[in-house]
C-alpha positions as CSV (number, residue, x, y, z in Angstrom):
1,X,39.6,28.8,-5.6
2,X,36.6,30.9,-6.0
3,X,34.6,28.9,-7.8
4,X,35.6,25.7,-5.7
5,X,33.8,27.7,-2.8
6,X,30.9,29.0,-4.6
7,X,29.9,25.3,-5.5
8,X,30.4,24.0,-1.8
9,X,28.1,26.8,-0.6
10,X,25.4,25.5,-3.4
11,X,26.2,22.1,-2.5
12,X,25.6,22.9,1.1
13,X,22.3,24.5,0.3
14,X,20.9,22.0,-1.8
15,X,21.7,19.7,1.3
16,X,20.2,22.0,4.0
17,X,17.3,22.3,1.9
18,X,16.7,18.2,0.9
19,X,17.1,17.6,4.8
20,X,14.1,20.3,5.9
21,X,11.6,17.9,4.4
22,X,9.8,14.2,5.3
23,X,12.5,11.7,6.6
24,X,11.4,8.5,4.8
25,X,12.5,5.7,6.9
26,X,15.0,2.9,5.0
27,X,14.5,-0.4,5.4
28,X,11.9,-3.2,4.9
29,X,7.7,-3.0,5.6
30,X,8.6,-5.1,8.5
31,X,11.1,-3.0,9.9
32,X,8.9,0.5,9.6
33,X,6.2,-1.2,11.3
34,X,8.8,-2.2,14.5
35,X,10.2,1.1,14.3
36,X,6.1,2.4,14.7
37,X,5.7,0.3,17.4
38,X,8.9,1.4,19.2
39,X,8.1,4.6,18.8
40,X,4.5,4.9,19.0
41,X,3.4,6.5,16.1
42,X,1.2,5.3,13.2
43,X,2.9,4.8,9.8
44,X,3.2,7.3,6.7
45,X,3.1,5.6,3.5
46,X,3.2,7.1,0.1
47,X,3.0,4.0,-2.5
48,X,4.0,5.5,-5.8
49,X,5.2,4.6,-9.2
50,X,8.2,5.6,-11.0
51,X,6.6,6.6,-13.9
52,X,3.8,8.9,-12.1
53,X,3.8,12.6,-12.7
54,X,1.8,13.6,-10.0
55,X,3.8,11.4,-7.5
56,X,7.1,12.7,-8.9
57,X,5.7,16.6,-8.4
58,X,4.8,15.6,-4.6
59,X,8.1,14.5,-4.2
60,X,9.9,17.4,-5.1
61,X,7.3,20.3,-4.7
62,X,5.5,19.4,-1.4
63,X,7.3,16.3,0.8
64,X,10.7,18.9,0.6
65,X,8.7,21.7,2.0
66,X,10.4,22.5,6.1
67,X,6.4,22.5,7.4
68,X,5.5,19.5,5.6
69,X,8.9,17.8,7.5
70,X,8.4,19.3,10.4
71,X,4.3,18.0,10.5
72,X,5.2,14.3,9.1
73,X,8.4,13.8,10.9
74,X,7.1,14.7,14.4
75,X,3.9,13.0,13.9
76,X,4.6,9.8,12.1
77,X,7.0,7.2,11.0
78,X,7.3,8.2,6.8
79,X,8.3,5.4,4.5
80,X,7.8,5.3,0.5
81,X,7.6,2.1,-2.2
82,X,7.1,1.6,-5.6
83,X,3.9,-0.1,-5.9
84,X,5.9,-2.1,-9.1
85,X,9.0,-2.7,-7.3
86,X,10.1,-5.7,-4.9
87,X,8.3,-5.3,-1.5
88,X,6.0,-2.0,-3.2
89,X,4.4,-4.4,-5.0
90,X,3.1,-6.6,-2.1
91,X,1.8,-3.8,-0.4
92,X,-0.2,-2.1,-2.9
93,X,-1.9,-5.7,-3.1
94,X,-2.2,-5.8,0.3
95,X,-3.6,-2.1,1.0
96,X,-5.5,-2.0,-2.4
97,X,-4.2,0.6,-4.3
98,X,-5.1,0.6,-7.6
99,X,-4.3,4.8,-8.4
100,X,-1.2,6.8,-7.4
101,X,-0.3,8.4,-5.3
102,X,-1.8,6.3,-2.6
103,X,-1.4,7.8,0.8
104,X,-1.8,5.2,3.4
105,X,-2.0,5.5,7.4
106,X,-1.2,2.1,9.1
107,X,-1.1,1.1,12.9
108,X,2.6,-0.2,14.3
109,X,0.5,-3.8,13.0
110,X,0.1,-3.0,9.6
111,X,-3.7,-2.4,10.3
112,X,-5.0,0.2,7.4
113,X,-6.4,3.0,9.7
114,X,-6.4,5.4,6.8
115,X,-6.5,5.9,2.7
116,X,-6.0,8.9,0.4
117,X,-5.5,9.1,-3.2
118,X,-3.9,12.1,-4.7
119,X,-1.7,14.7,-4.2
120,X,-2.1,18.4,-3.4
121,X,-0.4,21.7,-2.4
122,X,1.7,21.0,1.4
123,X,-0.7,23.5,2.9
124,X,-4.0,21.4,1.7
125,X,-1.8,18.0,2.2
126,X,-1.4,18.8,6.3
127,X,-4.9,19.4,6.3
128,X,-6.2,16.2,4.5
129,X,-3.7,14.1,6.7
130,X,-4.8,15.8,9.9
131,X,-8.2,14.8,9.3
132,X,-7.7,11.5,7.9
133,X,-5.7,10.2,11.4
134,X,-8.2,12.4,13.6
135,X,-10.8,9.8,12.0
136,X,-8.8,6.7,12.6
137,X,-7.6,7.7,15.9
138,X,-11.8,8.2,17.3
């Protein structure tokens, strides 16, 4: 009985803490984009591959963090895709990217308004995001 309750209270940490992070949006390219435009915000993209360790450490280490969530989720519509996957791969032809991560910033058309490549700590992330969609929005 004990135990039973000790691994529901983990359970419901783990939960609380997965949920404090980015919200990436389900659904296909053309569905994030209407849900931009219905919204009016500009579109979050990380383009990632399975395989990458620096995308895989972005993922867990920084897109979980509560600030991070509470920045991107407010700010923008967030969707992810395997650049070597179904509709990933498409858009990384589309948007160039050639290196991952690849952090894009589209317009509710699809319009590139911003590119980053890399990751870095969530502090430094904000920061490079910030200035990347001041520049697209002057």
């Amino acid at each position: 009985m004990l135990l039973t309750a000790i691994l529901a209270f983990i359970g419901s940490v783990a939960l609380a803490q997965n949920d404090q992070g980015i919200k990436f949006e389900k659904g296909t390219f053309s569905e994030i984009l209407a849900k931009a435009k219905a919204q009016k915000k500009l579109v979050f993209m990380d383009v990632y591959a399975s395989w990458c360790g620096p995308c895989k450490r972005m993922a867990a280490e920084v897109f979980t963090q509560k600030k991070v969530g509470d920045y991107f989720n407010a700010t923008f519509v967030n969707a992810k895709f395997d650049a070597e996957v179904g509709e990933g791969r498409s858009i990384a032809a589309r948007y160039g990217v050639n290196a991952y991560p690849t952090f894009l910033l589209l317009d509710s058309n699809g319009k590139l308004v911003g590119k980053m490549v890399g990751g870095s700590p969530a502090d430094e992330f904000i920061r490079q995001i910030k200035e990347l969609k001041a520049k697209a929005q002057k």
